[in-house]
Structures are given as C-alpha cells and as structure tokens.
C-alpha positions as a LaTeX table, in Angstrom:
\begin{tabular}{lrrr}
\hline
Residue & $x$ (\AA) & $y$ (\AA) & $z$ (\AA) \\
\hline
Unk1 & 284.97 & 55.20 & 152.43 \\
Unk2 & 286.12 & 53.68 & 155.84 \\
Unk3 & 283.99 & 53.95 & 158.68 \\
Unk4 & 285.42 & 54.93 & 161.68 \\
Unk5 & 284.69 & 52.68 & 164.96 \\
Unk6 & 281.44 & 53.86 & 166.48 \\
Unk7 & 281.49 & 53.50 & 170.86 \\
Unk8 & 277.70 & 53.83 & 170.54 \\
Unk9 & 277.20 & 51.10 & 168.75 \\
Unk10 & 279.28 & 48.92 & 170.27 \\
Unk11 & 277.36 & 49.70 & 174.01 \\
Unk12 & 274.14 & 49.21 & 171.93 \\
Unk13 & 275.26 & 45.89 & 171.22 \\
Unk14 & 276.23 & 44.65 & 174.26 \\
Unk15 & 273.31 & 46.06 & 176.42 \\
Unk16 & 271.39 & 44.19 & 173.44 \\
Unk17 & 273.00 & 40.52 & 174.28 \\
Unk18 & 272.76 & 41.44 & 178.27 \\
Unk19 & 268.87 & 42.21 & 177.66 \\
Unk20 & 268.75 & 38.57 & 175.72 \\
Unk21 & 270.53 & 36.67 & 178.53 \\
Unk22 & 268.56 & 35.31 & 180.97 \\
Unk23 & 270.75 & 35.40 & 183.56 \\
Unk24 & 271.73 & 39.08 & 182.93 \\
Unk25 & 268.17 & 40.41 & 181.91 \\
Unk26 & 266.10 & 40.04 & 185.24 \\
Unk27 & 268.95 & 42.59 & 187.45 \\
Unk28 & 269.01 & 44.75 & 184.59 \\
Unk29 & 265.49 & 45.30 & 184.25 \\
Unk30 & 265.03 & 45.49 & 188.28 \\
Unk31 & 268.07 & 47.93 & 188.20 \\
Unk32 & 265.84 & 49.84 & 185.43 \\
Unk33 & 262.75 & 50.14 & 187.85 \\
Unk34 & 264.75 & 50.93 & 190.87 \\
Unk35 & 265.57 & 54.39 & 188.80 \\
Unk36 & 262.10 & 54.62 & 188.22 \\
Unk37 & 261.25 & 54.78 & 191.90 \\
Unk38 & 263.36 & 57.69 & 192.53 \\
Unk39 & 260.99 & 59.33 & 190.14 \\
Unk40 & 258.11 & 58.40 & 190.58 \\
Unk41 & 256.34 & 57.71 & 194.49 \\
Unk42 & 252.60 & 56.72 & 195.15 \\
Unk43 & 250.35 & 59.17 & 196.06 \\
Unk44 & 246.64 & 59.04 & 197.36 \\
Unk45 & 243.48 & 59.46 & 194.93 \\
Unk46 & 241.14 & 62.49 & 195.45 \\
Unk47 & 238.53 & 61.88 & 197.29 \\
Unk48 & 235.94 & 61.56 & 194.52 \\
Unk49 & 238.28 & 59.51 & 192.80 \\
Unk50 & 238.52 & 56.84 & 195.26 \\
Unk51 & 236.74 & 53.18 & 194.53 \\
Unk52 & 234.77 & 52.17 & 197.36 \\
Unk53 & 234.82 & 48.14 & 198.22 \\
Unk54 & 231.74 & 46.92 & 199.73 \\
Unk55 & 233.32 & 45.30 & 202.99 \\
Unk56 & 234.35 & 41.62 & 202.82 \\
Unk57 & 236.51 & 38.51 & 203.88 \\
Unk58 & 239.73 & 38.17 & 201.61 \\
Unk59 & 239.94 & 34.11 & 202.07 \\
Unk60 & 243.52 & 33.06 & 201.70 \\
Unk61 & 246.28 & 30.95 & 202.68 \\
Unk62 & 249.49 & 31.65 & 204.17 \\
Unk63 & 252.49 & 29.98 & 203.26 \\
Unk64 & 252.56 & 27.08 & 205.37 \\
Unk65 & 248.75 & 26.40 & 204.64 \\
Unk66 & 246.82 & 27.85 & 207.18 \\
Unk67 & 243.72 & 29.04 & 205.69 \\
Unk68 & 243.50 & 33.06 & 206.93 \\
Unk69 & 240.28 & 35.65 & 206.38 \\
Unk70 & 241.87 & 38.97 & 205.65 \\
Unk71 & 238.90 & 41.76 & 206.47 \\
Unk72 & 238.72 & 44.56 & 203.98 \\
Unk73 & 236.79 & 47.40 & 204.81 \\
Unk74 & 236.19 & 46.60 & 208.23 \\
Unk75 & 237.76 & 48.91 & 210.32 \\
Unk76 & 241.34 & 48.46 & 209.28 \\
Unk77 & 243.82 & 50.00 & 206.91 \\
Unk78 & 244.80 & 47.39 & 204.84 \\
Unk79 & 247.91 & 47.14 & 202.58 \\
Unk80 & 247.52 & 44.77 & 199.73 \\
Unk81 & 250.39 & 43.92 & 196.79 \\
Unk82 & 249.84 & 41.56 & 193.94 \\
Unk83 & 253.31 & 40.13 & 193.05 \\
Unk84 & 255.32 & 37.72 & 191.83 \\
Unk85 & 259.05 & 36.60 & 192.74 \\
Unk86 & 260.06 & 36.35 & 188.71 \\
Unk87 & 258.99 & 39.57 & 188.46 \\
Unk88 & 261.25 & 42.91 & 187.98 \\
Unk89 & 259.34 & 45.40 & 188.74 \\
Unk90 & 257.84 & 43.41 & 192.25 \\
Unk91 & 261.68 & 42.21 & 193.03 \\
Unk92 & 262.75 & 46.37 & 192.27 \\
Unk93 & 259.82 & 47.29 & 195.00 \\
Unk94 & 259.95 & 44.71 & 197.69 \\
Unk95 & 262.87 & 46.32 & 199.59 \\
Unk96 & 260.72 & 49.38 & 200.26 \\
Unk97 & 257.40 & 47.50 & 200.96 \\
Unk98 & 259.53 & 45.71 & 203.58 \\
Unk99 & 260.95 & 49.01 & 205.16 \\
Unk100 & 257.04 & 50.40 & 205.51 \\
Unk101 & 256.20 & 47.08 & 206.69 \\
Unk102 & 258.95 & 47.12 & 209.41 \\
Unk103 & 257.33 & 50.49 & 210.84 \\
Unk104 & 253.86 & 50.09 & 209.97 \\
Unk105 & 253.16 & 46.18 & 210.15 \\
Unk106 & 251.44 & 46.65 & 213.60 \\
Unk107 & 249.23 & 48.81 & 212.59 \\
Unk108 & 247.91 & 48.19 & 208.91 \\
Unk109 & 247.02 & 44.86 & 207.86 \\
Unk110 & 249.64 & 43.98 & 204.96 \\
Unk111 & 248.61 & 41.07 & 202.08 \\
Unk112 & 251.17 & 40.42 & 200.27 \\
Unk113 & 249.30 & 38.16 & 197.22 \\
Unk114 & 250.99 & 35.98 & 195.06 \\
Unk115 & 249.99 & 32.70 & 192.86 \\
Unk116 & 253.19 & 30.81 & 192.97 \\
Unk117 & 253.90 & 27.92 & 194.71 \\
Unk118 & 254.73 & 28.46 & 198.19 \\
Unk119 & 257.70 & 26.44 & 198.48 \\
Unk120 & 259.41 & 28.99 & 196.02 \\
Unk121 & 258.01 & 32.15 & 197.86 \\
Unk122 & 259.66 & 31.17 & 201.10 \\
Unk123 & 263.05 & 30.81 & 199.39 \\
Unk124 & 262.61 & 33.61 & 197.61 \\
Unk125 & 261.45 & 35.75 & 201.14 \\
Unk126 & 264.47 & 33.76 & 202.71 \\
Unk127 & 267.71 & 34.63 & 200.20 \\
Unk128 & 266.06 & 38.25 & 200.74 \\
Unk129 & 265.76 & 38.51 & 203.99 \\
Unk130 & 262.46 & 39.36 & 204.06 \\
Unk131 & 259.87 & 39.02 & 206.60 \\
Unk132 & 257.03 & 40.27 & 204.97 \\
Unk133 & 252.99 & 38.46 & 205.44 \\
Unk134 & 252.65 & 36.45 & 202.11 \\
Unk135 & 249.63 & 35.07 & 201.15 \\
Unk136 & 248.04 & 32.71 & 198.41 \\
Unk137 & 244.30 & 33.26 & 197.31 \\
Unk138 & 241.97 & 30.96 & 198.51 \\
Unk139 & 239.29 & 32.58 & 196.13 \\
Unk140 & 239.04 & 34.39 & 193.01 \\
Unk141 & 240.24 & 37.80 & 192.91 \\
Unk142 & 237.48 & 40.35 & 193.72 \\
Unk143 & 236.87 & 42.45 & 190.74 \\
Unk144 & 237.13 & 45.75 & 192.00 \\
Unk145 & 240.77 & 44.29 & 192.68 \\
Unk146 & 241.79 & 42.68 & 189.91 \\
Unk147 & 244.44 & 43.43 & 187.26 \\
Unk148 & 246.24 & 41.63 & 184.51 \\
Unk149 & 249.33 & 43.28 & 185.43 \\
Unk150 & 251.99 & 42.82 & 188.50 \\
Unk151 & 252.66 & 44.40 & 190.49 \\
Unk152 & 249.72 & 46.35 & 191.37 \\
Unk153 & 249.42 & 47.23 & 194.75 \\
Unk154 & 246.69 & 49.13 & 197.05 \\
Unk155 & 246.13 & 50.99 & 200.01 \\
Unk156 & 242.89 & 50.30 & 201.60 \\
Unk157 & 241.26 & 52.64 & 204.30 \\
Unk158 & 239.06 & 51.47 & 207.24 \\
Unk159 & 235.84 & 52.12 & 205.22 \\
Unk160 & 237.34 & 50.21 & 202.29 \\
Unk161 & 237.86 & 53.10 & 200.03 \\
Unk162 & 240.77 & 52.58 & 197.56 \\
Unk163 & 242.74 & 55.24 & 198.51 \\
Unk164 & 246.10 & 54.36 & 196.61 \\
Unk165 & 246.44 & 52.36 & 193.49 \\
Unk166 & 249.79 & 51.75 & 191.63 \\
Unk167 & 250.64 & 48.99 & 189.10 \\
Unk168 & 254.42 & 48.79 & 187.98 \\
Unk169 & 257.66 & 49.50 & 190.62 \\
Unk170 & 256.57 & 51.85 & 193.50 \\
Unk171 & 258.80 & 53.23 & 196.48 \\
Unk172 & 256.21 & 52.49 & 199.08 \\
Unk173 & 258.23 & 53.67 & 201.87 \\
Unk174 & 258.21 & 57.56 & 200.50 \\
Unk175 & 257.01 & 60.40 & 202.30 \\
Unk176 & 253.63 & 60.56 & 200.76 \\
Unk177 & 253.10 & 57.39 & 201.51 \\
Unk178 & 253.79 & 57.49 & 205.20 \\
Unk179 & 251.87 & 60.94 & 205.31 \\
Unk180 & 248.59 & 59.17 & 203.82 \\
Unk181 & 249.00 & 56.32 & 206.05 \\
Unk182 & 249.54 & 58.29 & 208.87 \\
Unk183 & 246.55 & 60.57 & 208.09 \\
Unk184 & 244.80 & 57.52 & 207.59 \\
Unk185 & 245.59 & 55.82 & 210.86 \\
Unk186 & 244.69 & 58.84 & 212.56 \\
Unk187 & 241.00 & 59.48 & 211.41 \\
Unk188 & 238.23 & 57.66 & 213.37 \\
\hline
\end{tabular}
C-alpha cells in the first residue's frame, strides 16, 4: 500500500530542524512567549498572600561599575526583574518592561538584575534600544528573592510586601499592572 504525502508531517519536520538550529531556535521560542503574553498578564497577590521583606539595602553595581544601594522596603515601590540577555522568555518580555519603565521610571525604583558580564548587557540594551536601569549583584541574592528560574520578576510595595511575583514571559505593561502600581503609588 502507498502512502500518500502527509503536509503534517512534513511542517513537523521542519519546525523540528528550526527548533535544533541555533540560530533559528532563540526567535522561535521568544515568538512562542510573546503569544503567551497575550494570554496571560501579572496580577497582584491577595493580601494575605503577600511575602513581606524585612527592609534592606540591595548592594549592586551598575553597568559601568559604580557600586549602587537599591532600598527595598523603605518607602518606595520598587520594580525588580531577574534576567538574562540569552534568554527567551526575558528577550519576549523586555519590550513591555521598557514601555512601563518609560511611564513609570520616575516614580518606582526599577532593578533590572542580571549576572552576565556587563560588556554584553550594554550591547545587548544598545541593538534594542533600550534604556532600561541594569544592574549586577554585588551580594548574594536575598532568599526571600531568589529563584532558579529566569525570568522572575517582582513588584515591591513601600512596606516591602511582595505584591506581584511572576517567573516565565510577562506583559508588564498590562492594565492590571498599571492599576496595581497606580493603587500602589497612591497609598501613603
């Protein structure tokens, strides 16, 4: 018996040898988050849900060296990503981060927290045209903060409640978002 020719396998095949390319792999899988974040957007924690840091000094250092003590807890809303420029899911995000930095970067405190050499961050922030604060720890991550995975990103209030925590691609500059931010910014 003669098998006819099958179009399903044939696109199974080549999005196979795409997936195995490395040159073709990385904007496939940040094309595959991207759909994600229409889906799914960040929203805040309930109340009695939230993780309460004790307030402290985030040492770290900025790109060009400068050693810089980010406050947590103390009085400011802090946004804080963990990230990495080889990864998919950060690269799918960052356009969005940088949009709700544009209209919110004077008024939260944004970390952007990476482990990679610095030289490769600013060409990375560069080709991207982005302008976002970019930061390299100058201590060990603080527990109630750290995670295995990238990204994972947070959205501190003034008390240092963890009010939003995500890990994977996020659109950070959705409604809910700006609404708990907003709400945020607003209480005293």
């Amino acid at each position: 018996m003669k098998k006819s020719f099958n179009w399903k396998n044939l696109i199974f095949i080549v999005v196979l040898v795409l997936l195995i390319i490395p040159q073709t792999r990385q904007p496939i899988q940040v094309m595959v988050n991207k759909v994600k974040m229409m889906v799914f957007s960040p929203s805040a924690f309930a109340k009695a849900d939230q993780i309460q840091l004790q307030p402290f000094n985030y040492s770290l250092t900025s790109l060009d060296g400068d050693t810089v003590s980010a406050p947590i807890g103390q009085g400011e809303v802090t946004f804080m990503s963990y990230w990495a420029t080889w990864c998919p899911p950060c690269i799918a995000e960052m356009p969005s981060i940088q949009e709700l930095y544009n209209d919110y970067g004077d008024r939260v405190d944004f970390a952007l927290i990476t482990s990679e050499d610095a030289e490769v961050v600013k060409a990375f922030l560069q080709k991207k045209g982005y302008n976002l604060p970019v930061f390299i720890p100058a201590q060990e991550t603080p527990k109630p903060l750290y995670e295995s995975s990238i990204p994972t990103n947070y959205i501190i209030d003034k008390e240092g409640n963890i009010v939003i925590k995500e890990q994977g691609a996020q659109d950070w500059n959705s409604d809910s978002v700006r609404k708990t931010l907003d709400k945020l910014l607003s209480s005293e």
